[in-house]
Steps between C-alpha positions, in 0.01 A plus 500: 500500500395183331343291813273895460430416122420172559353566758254754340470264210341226734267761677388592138425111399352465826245806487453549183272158458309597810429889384391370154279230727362750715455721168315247312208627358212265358234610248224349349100520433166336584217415327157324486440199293321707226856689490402831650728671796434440860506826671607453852583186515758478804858367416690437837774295611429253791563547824579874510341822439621563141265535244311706267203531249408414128433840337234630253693275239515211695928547544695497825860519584640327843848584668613163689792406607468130461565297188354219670165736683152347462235771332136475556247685268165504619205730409087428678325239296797360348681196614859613619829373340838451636803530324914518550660808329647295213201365435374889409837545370412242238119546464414842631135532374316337734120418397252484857248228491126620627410306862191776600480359881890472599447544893884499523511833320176713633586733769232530782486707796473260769468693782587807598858459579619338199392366163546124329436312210175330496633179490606602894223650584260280712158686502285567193628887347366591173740699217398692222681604235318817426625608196376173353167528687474857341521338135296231561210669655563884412477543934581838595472514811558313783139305555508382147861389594359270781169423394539129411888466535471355855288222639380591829439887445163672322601834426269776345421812416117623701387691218579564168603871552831580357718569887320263705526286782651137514375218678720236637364110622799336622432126567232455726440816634497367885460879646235712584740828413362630150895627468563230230766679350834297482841675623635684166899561453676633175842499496530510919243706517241466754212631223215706612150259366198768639194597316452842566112565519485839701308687261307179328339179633723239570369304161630827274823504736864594334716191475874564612626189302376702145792683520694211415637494182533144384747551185780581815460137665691239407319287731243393758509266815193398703558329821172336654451436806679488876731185380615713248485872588606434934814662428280814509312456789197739643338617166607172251160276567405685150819376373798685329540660122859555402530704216825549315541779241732477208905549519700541203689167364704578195846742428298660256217743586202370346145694452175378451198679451150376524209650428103368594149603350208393729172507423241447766156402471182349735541139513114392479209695506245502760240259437277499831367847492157590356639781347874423460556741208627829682791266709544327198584808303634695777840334465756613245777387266780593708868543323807504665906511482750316656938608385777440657856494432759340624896527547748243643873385488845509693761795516859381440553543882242187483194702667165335359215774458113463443337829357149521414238784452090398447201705435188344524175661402167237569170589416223203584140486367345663811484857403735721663722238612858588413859401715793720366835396583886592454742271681882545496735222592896451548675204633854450558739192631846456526645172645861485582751233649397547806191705518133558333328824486187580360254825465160485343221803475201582372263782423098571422292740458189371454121682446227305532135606387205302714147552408250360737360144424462381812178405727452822603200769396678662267676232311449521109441111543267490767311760337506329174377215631272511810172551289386518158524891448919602529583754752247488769725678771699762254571615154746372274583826531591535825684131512735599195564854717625282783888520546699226658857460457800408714899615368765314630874565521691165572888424586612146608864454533739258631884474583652125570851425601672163540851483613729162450776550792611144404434175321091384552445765813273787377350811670259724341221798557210616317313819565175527287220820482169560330319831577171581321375808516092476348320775499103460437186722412145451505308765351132573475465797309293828513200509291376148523242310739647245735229400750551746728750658347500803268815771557765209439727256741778452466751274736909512423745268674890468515579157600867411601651178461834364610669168517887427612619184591868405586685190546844394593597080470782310495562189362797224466527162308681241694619215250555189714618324212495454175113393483326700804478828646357699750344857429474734802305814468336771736326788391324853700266655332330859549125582371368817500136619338408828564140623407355876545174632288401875570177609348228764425132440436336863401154606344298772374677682253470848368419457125561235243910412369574659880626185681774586700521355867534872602232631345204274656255592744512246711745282638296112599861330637870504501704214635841345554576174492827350607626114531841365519595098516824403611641131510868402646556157325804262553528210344750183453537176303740200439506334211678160397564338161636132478606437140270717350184288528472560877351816632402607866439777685378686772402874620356695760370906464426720812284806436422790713214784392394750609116345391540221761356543854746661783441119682633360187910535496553342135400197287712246394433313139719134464505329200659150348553335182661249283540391146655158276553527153559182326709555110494274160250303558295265264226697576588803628775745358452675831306384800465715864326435799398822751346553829484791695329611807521921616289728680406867457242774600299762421532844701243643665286776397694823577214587744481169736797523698453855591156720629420795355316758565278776280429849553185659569392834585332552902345830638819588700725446163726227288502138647525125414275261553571109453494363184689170445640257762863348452563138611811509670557142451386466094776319262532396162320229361712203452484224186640201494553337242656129373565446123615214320531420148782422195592604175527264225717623131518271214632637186300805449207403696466559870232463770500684890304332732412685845321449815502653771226583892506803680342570798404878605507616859469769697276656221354859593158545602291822592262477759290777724599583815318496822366839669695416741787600320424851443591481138231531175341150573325477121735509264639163485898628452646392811774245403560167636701201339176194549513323130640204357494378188609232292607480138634263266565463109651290207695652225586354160633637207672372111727654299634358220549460071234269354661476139825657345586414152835409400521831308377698732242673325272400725514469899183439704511634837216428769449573885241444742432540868211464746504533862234416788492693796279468785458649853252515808490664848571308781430774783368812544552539868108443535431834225260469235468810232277585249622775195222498236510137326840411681593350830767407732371185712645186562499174288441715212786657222648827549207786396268222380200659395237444754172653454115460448293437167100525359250244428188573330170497695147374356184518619416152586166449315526732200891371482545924421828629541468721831857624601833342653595281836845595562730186607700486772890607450715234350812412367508610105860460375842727535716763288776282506543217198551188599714445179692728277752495176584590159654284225604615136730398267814680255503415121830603358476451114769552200756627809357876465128441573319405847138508615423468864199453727402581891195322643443589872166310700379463807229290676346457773437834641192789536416842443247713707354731186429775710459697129194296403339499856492864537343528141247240593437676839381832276142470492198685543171374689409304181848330503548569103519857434831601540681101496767477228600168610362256223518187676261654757275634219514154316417302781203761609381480107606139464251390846192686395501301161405147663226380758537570869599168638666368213889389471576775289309778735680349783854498377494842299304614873816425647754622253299847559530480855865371474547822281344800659803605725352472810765238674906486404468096513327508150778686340831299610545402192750239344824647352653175299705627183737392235657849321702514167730767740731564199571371124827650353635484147874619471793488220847553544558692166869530635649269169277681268587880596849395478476390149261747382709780608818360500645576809555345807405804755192346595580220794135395507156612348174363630144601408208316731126529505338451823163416591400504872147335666401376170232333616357363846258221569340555846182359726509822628223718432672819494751677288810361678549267736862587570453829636448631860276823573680528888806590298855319566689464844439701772575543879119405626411562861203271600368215257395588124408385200686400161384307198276734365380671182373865599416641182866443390707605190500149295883421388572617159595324195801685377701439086853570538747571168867515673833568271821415672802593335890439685800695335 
C-alpha cells in the first residue's frame, strides 16, 4: 500500500510540472512606436503551427508548452522580433518597429500551386495593400487600384461613363490578339473579365470587373508576364491578377462602416469646336453614393468570418448615366491541426443606365458636335427618349480544402464559380423620328455567363537538412466558360408607352448564340532553398482545349528560375538577385479550330450554306519570355529593377481563301498561326521615406516608377493588312499606324492655293507608349494628418482622332458652311489674310489642307501626358473622438477628401488621350484597329468625401 502512495506521489511530481508546462499560457500586447495597438500582428512560436493574432486592442494570449519556446511577432511593414517566453514573461508589451519593404514578411502568390514570401520569389510580382491604396488615393474600384501601382502595366478606363470598359497594356504588347485582358482570380476563383456590349457599341460596353467591390479586398497581386504567370499556361501571356478578399483576424467581432460622396464633373471643356457651347453645357454635375459596412471576427470554435454588404449608387456628368449596385459578401475560414478549409461568396445586382455617346448617328455627342447647329440627325427629344440599360444578377463563390495527413505533406482542392446573368434593352420609342424609323425598335437580350474552374495539387517539403529543402508540387486544373446570348430585335409598334416585344408588328431578327471553352491543365514544379538565400526552381504545364485544332493533342508550357538574397550588408539591408525564363499562350479564337456553317433559306426549304472555315491544325500563340532583375532594401528605401525579352510566335493571322476551297473567299477570317514578334522592356521603380523626424510628426513618403517597353513584328507569313490608319506588316510595331496624309497644292505662277497632293502611305507612330509610370509621395504630419499624391504619364505613343476628322470631313461644296472644327476654320481664315506665295500663305495653306479631314495620316495625333490622377487629404480623428466623447467604442475614425484627374497636361489635341473609342478587350477575328478617339466620353474628374468609422 505504500510502494502505491509513493508511487502515486512520484507520478504526481512527475506530471504535474509537465501539465502546468503544457498549460502555460502567455499574454501580452503590441504596439507601434507612437504607442497605438497593432491589430493583427501574428504571435507564433517557431517551428510549429501554433499561433494566433493581436486583437482590436492590440492583446494576445499564447498556450505553449515550452518555458524555453522561441516566439516570433511579425505584422507587413514592420520588422519582425523574436523572443523566448521569459523574455514576454518579463516584458510582455512588445513595441513593433516600422520596416515598409520587409520581403521576408509579404506573402505572394508565386505560382499557381503554392505561394512564398517575396524574398523567395524569383520573378518580378507586384503587391498591393489595398486598403492603404484606398486611403491614399480614394480608388474604388479596381482600375484606380492598378493604375500606377505596377510598372509594366497601363490600365484604364475607355471612357468616362460610370460602368465602363477597362483597358489593359501589359509590357510590350507582342500580340496581334486585341484580348489584352489579364487572367483574373479572387479567392480561387477563376473570375469572369467580359464587357458585355450586346445591346450597345463595344465603346458603351458593361464592364464585369464593376461589380467588384473594393472595400472586400484585402489585397491585389499582378503577375506580368510568361516568367512569371507559366504556371498558368494557355491564356497567361496577359499575365495573372490574384485578388484576395478580406478574412477576419481578431477574437472580437469588429465593424466598420464607411461611407463615400462622389461628385463627378467634365474634366476640360472642349476647346476645338467652333461652336463648343452645347457639348460644353451638355454635361452635368453628377452626384453619387458609395456605403458599405463591414463585419469580421472569430467564433470561440476559432472560425474567422468576413461579412460585408455595399450599395453603390454613381451618377457621372454625362446625362443619364447612372450604375446602381447592391453587393453582399460572406467569408469564412477555419484552420485546424491538420486541415484548412475555406468558403467565400459574393452577390450583385447591378443596373446600369447607358445613353448613347458613341460614333454612331444618333449619339448625343456626335450630334453635338459634328457641325455648328446641335442635333442635325434627331431631337434632343428623341435622344433623351432613348432607353438603354443592362441588369445584372451576379454570384461568385468558392470552396478550398487543404488536408495535412502528416508533418510538411499537404493535399488540397478548390472549386470556384461565377455566373452572370445580364440582361440588356435598347429601346427606340414610339412617337419620335429615327431615320427611318417612326413606330419604335426595340431589341432585348438575355446573356448568360458562366465560369467554373477546379483544381486538385499536392505538395510536400523535403528538408534535407537543417539549411535546404526540396518542395515538390503537382497540380490539375479544370476551366470551364460557358457563354449563351438569346435575343429579339422587333419594330413598329402600335401606339406610344406600348413597347412590349409582343406587341410589335414586325419581327427584323432573333438569334442564339452559344460558346463554351474548355482547358484540361496539369502542371508541376520543384523548388529548392539552400540556407534561405538560395532559390531554384522549375515547372512544366500541359493544356488541352477544346479551342485548339483536332491535329493539335496539347501544349506544353516549361518554365525556370532562380534567386540569391544577400543580408546585413553595408549597403544593403536586403539584397536579391532573380532570373526567370517561362512560356505561355494565347487560345485561339473560339471559331478557328472549328468550321461553321450559317443558315439560309433555298426554294425547296431550310439549309446551310458555308460560312467560316476551321483550321484543323491552329494553336495557341506562344510567348516566351526571359526576365532578370534584383531588389535592393535599405532602411526604408527600396528600388526593383527588371528586365526582361519575349519573343511571340505562332501569332494568328486571317487571310482569304482561294476559290478553290469552296469556302467565302473575301472575308479575311480564315485562321492560320504566320506572325512573329518580338518584344522587350526595362522596369524600374523607388519606394522609400525621404525625411522622418525624430518625433514623428512628420514622415515624408515618395515613390516613383517608369517603364520602357518596346516591340516589332518579325513575320507575317508574307501578309500585309490595312484597318483604317493601322497595319500589321513586318519591321514595323504591333498596329502601328500606317496611313496616307495632305499637302497643299498652288498654282505655280500665281503661288494660289489650289487643293491637296495626297502622299504616299507611311509609317506615323503606334497606340502603344514607349514609356509609362506614376510617382507621388505620402506626407504624414502631427501622427493624425496625411496628404498624398498620384501622378501617372506616358510618352511616346499616338492617337488616331477619328472625332476631329469626321467633324472636319462635314462640309458643304464651299468647304465652310457646316465645319465646326476651328482649326480648319482658322487656318482657312488665317491663309486668306496674307499674299499668295508668301511664308505665311504657304504654311497656314497647309495647316488647312492638313485639317480638312480628307486623309487619317493628318489626324494621328501625339498622346504624351503627365495627370495629377489623384490628391487625397485624410485625418485619423480616432484620438480625438475618443476624448471628445469619452469612450473607447470607436476602434478607428477616418475622414478623407479625394480629388481624382486634377489636372492633365497633354500634346494631344483632343479631350483625352487615355481613352480608346474600339472599347476594351475583345475576341477579334481578322486584323483591327485600337488607339483611337471616336467621339469618346473624356474621363471624369471626380471629389470624393469618405468617413470610415471601426467599432
Amino acid at each position: 500500500m505504500r510502494l502505491r502512495i509513493l508511487g502515486l506521489l512520484f507520478c504526481l511530481v512527475v506530471i504535474t510540472p509537465s501539465y502546468v508546462m503544457a498549460q502555460m499560457i502567455l499574454k501580452g500586447s503590441v504596439v507601434t512606436e507612437d504607442n497605438k495597438p497593432l491589430i493583427g500582428a501574428t504571435v507564433a512560436e517557431i517551428n510549429t503551427t501554433n499561433g494566433v493574432v493581436t486583437d482590436n486592442n492590440g492583446h494576445f494570449t499564447l498556450k505553449t508548452s515550452q518555458s524555453d519556446a522561441q516566439i516570433q511577432i511579425s505584422f507587413i511593414g514592420y520588422k519582425k522580433q523574436i523572443f523566448r517566453v521569459s523574455e514576454l514573461q518579463k516584458s510582455p508589451m512588445v513595441t513593433m518597429k516600422e520596416d515598409g519593404f520587409n520581403l521576408d514578411e509579404i506573402q505572394v502568390q508565386a505560382s499557381i500551386s503554392n505561394r512564398r514570401t517575396l524574398r523567395s520569389t524569383p520573378v518580378a510580382v507586384a503587391h498591393i495593400d489595398v486598403e492603404d491604396k484606398l486611403l491614399e488615393s480614394g480608388a474604388d474600384n479596381l482600375t484606380s487600384v492598378l493604375s500606377g501601382s505596377v510598372e509594366g502595366l497601363q490600365v484604364f478606363q475607355v471612357n468616362g461613363k460610370a460602368g465602363s470598359g477597362t483597358k489593359f497594356n501589359v509590357r510590350s504588347s507582342a500580340s496581334f490578339s486585341t484580348m489584352k485582358d489579364p487572367i483574373v482570380i479572387i479567392d480561387g476563383v477563376r473570375m469572369i473579365t467580359s464587357n458585355y456590349s450586346d445591346v450597345t457599341s463595344s465603346q458603351d460596353a458593361m464592364s464585369a470587373l464593376n461589380d467588384l467591390n473594393m472595400d472586400d479586398v484585402a489585397s491585389v497581386e499582378v503577375m506580368k508576364g510568361p516568367s512569371a504567370a507559366a504556371s498558368y499556361g494557355a491564356e497567361a501571356s496577359n499575365g495573372v491578377i490574384i485578388i484576395q478578399t478580406k478574412k477576419g483576424k481578431t477574437d472580437k467581432m469588429s465593424v466598420t462602416a464607411k461611407v463615400s460622396t462622389v461628385v463627378s464633373k467634365s474634366a476640360d471643356d472642349y476647346s476645338y469646336l467652333v461652336n463648343s457651347g452645347p457639348i460644353n453645357d451638355f454635361y452635368q454635375t453628377g452626384v453619387g453614393t458609395n456605403a458599405n459596412v463591414g463585419i469580421s471576427g472569430r467564433t470561440q470554435s476559432d472560425m474567422s468570418y468576413y461579412a460585408s454588404i455595399n450599395y453603390r449608387d454613381a451618377e457621372s456628368f454625362v446625362p443619364g448615366n447612372t450604375d446602381d449596385r447592391l453587393g453582399l459578401r460572406l467569408n469564412l475560414d477555419k484552420k485546424g491541426k491538420w486541415y484548412e478549409w475555406s468558403v467565400t461568396s459574393q452577390y450583385t445586382n447591378g443596373k446600369l443606365s447607358v445613353p448613347l455617346t458613341d460614333g454612331g448617328r444618333y449619339s448625343a455627342t456626335w450630334n453635338l458636335m459634328r457641325t455648328v447647329e446641335p442635333w442635325p440627325y434627331l431631337t434632343e427629344d428623341a435622344w433623351n427618349a432613348i432607353d438603354i440599360k443592362y441588369d445584372n444578377d451576379r454570384y461568385i463563390g468558392g470552396a478550398k480544402l487543404k488536408l495535412t495527413p502528416f508533418k510538411d505533406f499537404h493535399v488540397w482542392g478548390n472549386v470556384g464559380y461565377d455566373q452572370n446573368n445580364v440582361f440588356g434593352t435598347n429601346l427606340y420609342p414610339y412617337g419620335y423620328t429615327y431615320g427611318s424609323i417612326t413606330k419604335g425598335q426595340k431589341k432585348e437580350t438575355n446573356h448568360t455567363t458562366k465560369s467554373m474552374n477546379i483544381e486538385f495539387g499536392a505538395d510536400y517539403l523535403w528538408r534535407v537538412n537543417d539549411i535546404s529543402n526540396f518542395q515538390f508540387s503537382v497540380v490539375s486544373q479544370t476551366n470551364r466558360y460557358y457563354d449563351r446570348v438569346n435575343s429579339i430585335n422587333v419594330q413598329d409598334f402600335p401606339s406610344p408607352g406600348v413597347d412590349g416585344i409582343g406587341t410589335a408588328g414586325k419581327v427584323n431578327g432573333v438569334s442564339e448564340n452559344v460558346f463554351e471553352k474548355r482547358i484540361q491543365g496539369y502542371y508541376g514544379e520543384v523548388n529548392y532553398s539552400y540556407d534561405d538565400k538560395l532559390f531554384l526552381g522549375a515547372g512544366i504545364r500541359r493544356d488541352q482545349s477544346n479551342l485548339i485544332g483536332e491535329n493539335v493533342a496539347s501544349i506544353w508550357y516549361p518554365q525556370v528560375n532562380a534567386a540569391y538574397v544577400w543580408d546585413d550588408m553595408k549597403w544593403a539591408d536586403q539584397f536579391k538577385v532573380r532570373g526567370a525564363y517561362g512560356e505561355s499562350g494565347r487560345l485561339p479564337n473560339p471559331y478557328d479550330a472549328q468550321s461553321t456553317y450559317i443558315g439560309t433559306q433555298t426554294p425547296t426549304g431550310s439549309a446551310y450554306d458555308y460560312y467560316i472555315k476551321g483550321n484543323p491544325n491552329i494553336k495557341p500563340e506562344r510567348t516566351r519570355e526571359f526576365e532578370l532583375g534584383f531588389d535592393w532594401t535599405k532602411s526604408k528605401q527600396r528600388v526593383a529593377f527588371t528586365s526582361y525579352f519575349q519573343k511571340t510566335t505562332n501569332s494568328i493571322i486571317y487571310t482569304d481563301l482561294p476559290p478553290s476551297e469552296g469556302w467565302p473567299t473575301n472575308q479575311g477570317k480564315y485562321a492560320q498561326n504566320l506572325g512573329e514578334i518580338k518584344g522587350s522592356g526595362i522596369e524600374l521603380s523607388y519606394n522609400g521615406t525621404l525625411y522622418q523626424s525624430s518625433s514623428d510628426n512628420l514622415k515624408v513618403d515618395f515613390f516613383a516608377n517608369i517603364s520602357y517597353q518596346t516591340n516589332e513584328v518579325l513575320s507575317t507569313g508574307g501578309v500585309v493588312q490595312n484597318v483604317w490608319a493601322t497595319t500589321i506588316r513586318e519591321g514595323l510595331p504591333v498596329y502601328a499606324f500606317y496611313t496616307s496624309s495632305n499637302e497643299a497644292t498652288f498654282d505655280p505662277s500665281t503661288g494660289v492655293y489650289t487643293g491637296v497632293s495626297t502622299t504616299d502611305p507611311e509609317y506615323l507612330g503606334k497606340p502603344t507608349p514607349d514609356y509609362t509610370g506614376s510617382f507621388g509621395f505620402n506626407i504624414k504630419m502631427y501622427k493624425d494628418l496625411t496628404l498624398s499624391a498620384l501622378f501617372n504619364y506616358a510618352l511616346g505613343f499616338q492617337v488616331y482622332n477619328v472625332t476631329q476628322r469626321n467633324i472636319a470631313r462635314a462640309t458643304n461644296d464651299d468647304g465652310m458652311s457646316l465645319n465646326n472644327y476651328k482649326p480648319r476654320a482658322e487656318a482657312y481664315n488665317n491663309m486668306n489674310q496674307y499674299t499668295p506665295g508668301s511664308s505665311e500663305y504657304i504654311y497656314w495653306a497647309n495647316e488647312y489642307a492638313a485639317n480638312n479631314g480628307a486623309q487619317r495620316g493628318d489626324f494621328i495625333q501625339d498622346g504624351d501626358f503627365l495627370r495629377l490622377s489623384a490628391l487625397t487629404l485624410s485625418y485619423d480623428m480616432t484620438t480625438l473622438v475618443k476624448e471628445k466623447l469619452k469612450t473607447d467604442c470607436f476602434k478607428s475614425a477616418r475622414i478623407s477628401f479625394t480629388g481624382n484627374n486634377l489636372f492633365l497636361w497633354t500634346k494631344y489635341k483632343g479631350s483625352d488621350p487615355e481613352v480608346d473609342g474600339n472599347g476594351a478587350s475583345s475576341y477579334s477575328r481578322s486584323a483591327t484597329y485600337t488607339g483611337i478617339d471616336w467621339t469618346t466620353v473624356p474621363r471624369a474628374r471626380t471629389f470624393t468625401t469618405t468617413l470610415s468609422l471601426t467599432f
